[in-house]
PDB file of N, CA, C and O in Angstrom, chain B, residues numbered from 101:
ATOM      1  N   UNK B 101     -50.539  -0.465 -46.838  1.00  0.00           N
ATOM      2  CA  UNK B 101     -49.614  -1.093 -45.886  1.00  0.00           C
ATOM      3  C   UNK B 101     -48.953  -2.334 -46.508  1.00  0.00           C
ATOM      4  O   UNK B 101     -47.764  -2.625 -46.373  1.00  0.00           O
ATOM      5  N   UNK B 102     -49.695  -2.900 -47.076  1.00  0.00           N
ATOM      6  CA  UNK B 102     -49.067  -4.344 -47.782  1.00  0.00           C
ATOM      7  C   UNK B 102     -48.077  -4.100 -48.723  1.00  0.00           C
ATOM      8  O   UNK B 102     -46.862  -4.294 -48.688  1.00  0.00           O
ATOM      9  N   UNK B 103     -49.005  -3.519 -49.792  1.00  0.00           N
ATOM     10  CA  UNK B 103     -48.047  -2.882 -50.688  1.00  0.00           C
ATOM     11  C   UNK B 103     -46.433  -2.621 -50.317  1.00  0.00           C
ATOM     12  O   UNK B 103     -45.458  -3.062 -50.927  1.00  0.00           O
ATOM     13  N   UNK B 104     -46.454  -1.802 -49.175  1.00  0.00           N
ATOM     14  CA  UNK B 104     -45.580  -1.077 -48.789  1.00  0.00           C
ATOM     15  C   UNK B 104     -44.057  -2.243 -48.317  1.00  0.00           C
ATOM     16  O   UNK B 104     -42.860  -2.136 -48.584  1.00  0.00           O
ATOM     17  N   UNK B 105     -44.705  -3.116 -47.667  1.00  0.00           N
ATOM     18  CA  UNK B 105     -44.385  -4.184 -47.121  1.00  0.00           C
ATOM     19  C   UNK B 105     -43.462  -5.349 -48.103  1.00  0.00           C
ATOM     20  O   UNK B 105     -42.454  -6.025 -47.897  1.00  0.00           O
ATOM     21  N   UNK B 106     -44.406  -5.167 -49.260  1.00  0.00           N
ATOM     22  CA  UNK B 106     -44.197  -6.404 -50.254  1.00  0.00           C
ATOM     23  C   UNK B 106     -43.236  -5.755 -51.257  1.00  0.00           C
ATOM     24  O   UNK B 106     -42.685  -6.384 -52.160  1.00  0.00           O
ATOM     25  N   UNK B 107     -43.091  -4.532 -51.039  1.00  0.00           N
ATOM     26  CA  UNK B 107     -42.319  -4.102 -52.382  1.00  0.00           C
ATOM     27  C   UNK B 107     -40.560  -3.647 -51.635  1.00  0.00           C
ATOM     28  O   UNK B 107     -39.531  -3.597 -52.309  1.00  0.00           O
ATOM     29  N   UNK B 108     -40.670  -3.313 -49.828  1.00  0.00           N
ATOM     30  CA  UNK B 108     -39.397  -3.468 -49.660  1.00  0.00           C
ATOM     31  C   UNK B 108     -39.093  -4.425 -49.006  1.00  0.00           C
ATOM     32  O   UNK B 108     -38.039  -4.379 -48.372  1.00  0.00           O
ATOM     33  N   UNK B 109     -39.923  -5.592 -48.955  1.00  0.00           N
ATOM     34  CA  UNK B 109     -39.348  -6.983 -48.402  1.00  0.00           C
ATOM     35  C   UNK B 109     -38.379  -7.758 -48.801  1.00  0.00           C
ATOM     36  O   UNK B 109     -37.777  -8.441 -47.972  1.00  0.00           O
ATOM     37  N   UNK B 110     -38.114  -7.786 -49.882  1.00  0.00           N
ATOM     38  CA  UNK B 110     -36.896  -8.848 -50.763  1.00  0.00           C
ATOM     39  C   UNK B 110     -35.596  -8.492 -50.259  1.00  0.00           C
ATOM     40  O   UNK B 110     -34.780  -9.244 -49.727  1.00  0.00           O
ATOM     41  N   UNK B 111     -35.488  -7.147 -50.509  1.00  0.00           N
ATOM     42  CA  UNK B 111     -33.868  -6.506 -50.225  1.00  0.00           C
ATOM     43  C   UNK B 111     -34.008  -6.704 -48.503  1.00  0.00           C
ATOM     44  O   UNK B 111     -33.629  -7.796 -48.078  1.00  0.00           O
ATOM     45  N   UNK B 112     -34.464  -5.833 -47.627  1.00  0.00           N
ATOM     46  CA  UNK B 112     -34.839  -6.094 -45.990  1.00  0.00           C
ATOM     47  C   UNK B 112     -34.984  -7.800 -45.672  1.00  0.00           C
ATOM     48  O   UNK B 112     -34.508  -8.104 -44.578  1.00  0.00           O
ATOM     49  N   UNK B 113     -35.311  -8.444 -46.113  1.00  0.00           N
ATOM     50  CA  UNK B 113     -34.971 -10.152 -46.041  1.00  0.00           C
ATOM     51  C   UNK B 113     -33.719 -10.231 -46.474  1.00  0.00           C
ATOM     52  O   UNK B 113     -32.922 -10.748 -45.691  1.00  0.00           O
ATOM     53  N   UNK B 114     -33.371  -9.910 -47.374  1.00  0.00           N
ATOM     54  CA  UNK B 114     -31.863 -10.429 -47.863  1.00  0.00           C
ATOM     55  C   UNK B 114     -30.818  -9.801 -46.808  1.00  0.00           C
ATOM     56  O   UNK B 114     -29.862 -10.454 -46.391  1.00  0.00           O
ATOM     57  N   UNK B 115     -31.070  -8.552 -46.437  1.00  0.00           N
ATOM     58  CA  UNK B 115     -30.119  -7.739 -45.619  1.00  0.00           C
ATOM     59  C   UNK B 115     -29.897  -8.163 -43.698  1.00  0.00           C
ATOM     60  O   UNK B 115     -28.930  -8.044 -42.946  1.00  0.00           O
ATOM     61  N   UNK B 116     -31.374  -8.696 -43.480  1.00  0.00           N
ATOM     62  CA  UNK B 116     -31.571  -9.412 -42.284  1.00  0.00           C
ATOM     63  C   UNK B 116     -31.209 -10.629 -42.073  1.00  0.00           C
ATOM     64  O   UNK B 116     -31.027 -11.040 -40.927  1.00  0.00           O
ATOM     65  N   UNK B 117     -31.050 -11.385 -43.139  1.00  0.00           N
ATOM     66  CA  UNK B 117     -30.503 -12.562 -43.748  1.00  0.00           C
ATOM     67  C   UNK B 117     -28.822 -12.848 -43.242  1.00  0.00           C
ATOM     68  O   UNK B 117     -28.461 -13.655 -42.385  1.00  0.00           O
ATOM     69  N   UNK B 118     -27.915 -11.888 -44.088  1.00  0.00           N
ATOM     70  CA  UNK B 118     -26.572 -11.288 -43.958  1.00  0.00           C
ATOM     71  C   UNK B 118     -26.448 -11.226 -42.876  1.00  0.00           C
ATOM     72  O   UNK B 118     -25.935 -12.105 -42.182  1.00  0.00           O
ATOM     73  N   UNK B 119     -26.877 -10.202 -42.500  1.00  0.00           N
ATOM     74  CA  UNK B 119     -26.630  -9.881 -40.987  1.00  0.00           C
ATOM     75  C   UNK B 119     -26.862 -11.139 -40.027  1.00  0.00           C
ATOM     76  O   UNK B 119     -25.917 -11.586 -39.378  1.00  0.00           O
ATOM     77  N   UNK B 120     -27.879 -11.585 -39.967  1.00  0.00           N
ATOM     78  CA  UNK B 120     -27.972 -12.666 -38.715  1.00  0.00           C
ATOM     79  C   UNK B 120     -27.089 -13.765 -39.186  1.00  0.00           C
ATOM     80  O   UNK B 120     -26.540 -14.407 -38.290  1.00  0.00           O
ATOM     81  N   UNK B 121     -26.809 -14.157 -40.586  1.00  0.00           N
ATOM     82  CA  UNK B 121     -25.850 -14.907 -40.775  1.00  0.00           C
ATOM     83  C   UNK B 121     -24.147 -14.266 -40.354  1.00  0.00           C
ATOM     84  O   UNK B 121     -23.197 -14.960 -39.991  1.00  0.00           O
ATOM     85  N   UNK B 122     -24.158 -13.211 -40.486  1.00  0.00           N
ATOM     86  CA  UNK B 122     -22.333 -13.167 -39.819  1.00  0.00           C
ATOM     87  C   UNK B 122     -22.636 -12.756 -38.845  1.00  0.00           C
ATOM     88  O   UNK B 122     -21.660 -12.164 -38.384  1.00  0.00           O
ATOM     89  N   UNK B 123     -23.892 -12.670 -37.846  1.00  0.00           N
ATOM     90  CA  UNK B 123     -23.352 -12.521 -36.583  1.00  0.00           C
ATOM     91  C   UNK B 123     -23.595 -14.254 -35.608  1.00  0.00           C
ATOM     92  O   UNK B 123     -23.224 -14.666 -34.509  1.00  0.00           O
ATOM     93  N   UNK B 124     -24.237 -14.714 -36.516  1.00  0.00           N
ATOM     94  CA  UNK B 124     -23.948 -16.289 -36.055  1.00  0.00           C
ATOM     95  C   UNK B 124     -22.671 -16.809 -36.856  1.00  0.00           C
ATOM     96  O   UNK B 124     -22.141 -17.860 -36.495  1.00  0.00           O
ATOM     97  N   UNK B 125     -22.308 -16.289 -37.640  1.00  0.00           N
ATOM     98  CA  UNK B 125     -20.844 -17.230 -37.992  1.00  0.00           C
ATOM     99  C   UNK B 125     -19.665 -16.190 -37.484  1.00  0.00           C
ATOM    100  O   UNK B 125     -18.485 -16.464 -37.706  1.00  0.00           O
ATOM    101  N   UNK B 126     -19.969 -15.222 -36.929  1.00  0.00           N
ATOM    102  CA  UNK B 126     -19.212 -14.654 -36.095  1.00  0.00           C
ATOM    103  C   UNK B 126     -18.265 -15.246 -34.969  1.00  0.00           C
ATOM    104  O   UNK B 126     -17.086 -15.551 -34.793  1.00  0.00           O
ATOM    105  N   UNK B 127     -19.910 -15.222 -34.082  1.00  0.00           N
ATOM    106  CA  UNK B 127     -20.237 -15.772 -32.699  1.00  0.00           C
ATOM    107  C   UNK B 127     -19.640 -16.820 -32.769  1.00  0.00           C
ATOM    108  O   UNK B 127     -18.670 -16.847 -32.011  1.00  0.00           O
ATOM    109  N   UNK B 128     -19.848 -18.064 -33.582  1.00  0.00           N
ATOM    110  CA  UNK B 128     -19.321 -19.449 -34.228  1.00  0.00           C
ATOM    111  C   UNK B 128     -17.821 -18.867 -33.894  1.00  0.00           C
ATOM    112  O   UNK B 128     -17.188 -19.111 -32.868  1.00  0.00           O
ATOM    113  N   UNK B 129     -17.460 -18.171 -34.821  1.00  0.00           N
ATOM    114  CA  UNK B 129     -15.939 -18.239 -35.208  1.00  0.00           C
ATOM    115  C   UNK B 129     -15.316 -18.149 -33.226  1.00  0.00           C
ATOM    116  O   UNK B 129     -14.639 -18.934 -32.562  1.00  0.00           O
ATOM    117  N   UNK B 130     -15.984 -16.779 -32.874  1.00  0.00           N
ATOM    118  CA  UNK B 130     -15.172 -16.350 -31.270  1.00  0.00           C
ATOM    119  C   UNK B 130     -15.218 -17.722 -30.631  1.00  0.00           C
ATOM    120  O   UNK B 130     -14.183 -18.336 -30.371  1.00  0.00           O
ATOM    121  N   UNK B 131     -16.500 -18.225 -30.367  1.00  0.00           N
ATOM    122  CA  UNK B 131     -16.912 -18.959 -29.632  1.00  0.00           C
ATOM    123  C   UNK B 131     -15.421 -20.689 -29.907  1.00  0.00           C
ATOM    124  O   UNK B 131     -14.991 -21.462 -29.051  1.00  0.00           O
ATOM    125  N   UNK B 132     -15.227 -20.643 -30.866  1.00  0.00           N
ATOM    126  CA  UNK B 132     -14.148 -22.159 -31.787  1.00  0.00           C
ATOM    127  C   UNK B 132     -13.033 -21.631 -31.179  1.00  0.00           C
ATOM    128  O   UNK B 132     -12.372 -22.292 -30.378  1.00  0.00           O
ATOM    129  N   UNK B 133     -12.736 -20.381 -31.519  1.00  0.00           N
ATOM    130  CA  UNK B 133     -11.266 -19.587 -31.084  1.00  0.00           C
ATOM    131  C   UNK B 133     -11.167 -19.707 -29.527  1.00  0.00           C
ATOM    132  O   UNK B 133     -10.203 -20.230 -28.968  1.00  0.00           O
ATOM    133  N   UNK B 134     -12.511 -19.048 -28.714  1.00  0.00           N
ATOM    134  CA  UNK B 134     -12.151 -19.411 -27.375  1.00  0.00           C
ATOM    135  C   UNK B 134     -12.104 -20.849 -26.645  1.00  0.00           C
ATOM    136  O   UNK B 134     -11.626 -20.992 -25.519  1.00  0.00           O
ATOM    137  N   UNK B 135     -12.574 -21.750 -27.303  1.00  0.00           N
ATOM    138  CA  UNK B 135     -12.747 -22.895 -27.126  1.00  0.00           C
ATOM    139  C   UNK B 135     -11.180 -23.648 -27.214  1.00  0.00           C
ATOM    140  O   UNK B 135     -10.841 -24.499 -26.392  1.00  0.00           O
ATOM    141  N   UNK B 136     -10.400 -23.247 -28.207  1.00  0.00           N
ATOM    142  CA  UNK B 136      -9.345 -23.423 -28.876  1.00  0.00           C
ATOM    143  C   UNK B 136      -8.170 -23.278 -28.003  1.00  0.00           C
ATOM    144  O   UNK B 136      -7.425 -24.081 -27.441  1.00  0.00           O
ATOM    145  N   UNK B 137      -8.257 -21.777 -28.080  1.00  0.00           N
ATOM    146  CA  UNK B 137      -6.987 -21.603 -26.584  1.00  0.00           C
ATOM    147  C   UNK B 137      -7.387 -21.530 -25.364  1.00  0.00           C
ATOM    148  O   UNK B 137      -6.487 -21.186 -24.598  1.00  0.00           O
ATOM    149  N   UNK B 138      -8.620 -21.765 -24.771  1.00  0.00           N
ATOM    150  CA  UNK B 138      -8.728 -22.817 -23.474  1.00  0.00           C
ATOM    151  C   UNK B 138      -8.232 -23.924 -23.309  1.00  0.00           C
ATOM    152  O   UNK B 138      -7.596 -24.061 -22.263  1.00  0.00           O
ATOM    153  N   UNK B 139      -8.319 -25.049 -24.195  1.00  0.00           N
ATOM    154  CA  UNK B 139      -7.677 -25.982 -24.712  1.00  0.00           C
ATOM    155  C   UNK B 139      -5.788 -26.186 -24.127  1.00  0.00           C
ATOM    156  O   UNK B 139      -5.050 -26.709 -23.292  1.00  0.00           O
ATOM    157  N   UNK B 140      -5.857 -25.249 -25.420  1.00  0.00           N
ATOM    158  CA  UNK B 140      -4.581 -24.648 -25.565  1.00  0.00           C
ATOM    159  C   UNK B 140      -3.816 -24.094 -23.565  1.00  0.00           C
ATOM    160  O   UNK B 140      -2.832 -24.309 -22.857  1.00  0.00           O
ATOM    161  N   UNK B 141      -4.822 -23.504 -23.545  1.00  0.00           N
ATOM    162  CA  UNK B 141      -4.072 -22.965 -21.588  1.00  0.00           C
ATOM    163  C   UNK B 141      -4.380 -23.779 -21.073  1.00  0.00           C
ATOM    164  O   UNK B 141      -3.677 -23.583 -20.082  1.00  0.00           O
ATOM    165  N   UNK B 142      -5.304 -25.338 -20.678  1.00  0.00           N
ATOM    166  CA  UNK B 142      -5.107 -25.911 -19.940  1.00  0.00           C
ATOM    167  C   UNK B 142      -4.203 -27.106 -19.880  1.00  0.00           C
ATOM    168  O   UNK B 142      -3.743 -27.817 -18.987  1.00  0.00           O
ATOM    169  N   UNK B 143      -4.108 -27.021 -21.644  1.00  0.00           N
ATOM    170  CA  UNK B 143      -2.836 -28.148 -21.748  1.00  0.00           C
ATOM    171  C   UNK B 143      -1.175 -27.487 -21.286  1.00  0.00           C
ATOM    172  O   UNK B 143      -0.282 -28.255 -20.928  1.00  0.00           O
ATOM    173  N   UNK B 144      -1.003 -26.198 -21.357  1.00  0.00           N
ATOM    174  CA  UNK B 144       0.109 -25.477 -20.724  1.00  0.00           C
ATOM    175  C   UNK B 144       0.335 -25.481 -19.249  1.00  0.00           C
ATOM    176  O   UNK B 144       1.390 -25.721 -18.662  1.00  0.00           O
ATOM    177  N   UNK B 145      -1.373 -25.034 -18.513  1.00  0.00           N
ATOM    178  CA  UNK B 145      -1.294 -25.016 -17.261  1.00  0.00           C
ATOM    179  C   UNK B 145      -0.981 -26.284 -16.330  1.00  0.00           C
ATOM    180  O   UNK B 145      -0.565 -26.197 -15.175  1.00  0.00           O
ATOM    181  N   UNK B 146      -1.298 -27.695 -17.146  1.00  0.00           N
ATOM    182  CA  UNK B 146      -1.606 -29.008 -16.817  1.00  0.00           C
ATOM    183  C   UNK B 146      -0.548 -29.421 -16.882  1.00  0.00           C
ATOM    184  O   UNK B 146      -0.336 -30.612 -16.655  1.00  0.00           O
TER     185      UNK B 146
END
């Protein structure tokens, strides 16, 4: 079991890594953008 564990851990860390990193700099990015033109529509609506 360890074995098994320890020999495909590096790549499966690196790949879980990636992933949770662009879906938090994703999220980041939507989250700036919607933030942005809210902004943006209440200074129009105002």
């Amino acid at each position: 079991m360890w074995a098994m564990l320890e020999h495909h851990c590096p790549e499966q860390l690196v790949m879980k890594i990636n992933a949770l990193y662009l879906t938090v700099f994703t999220a980041y990015k939507i989250d700036y953008l919607i933030n942005e033109t809210g902004i943006i529509m209440l200074e129009i609506t105002f």
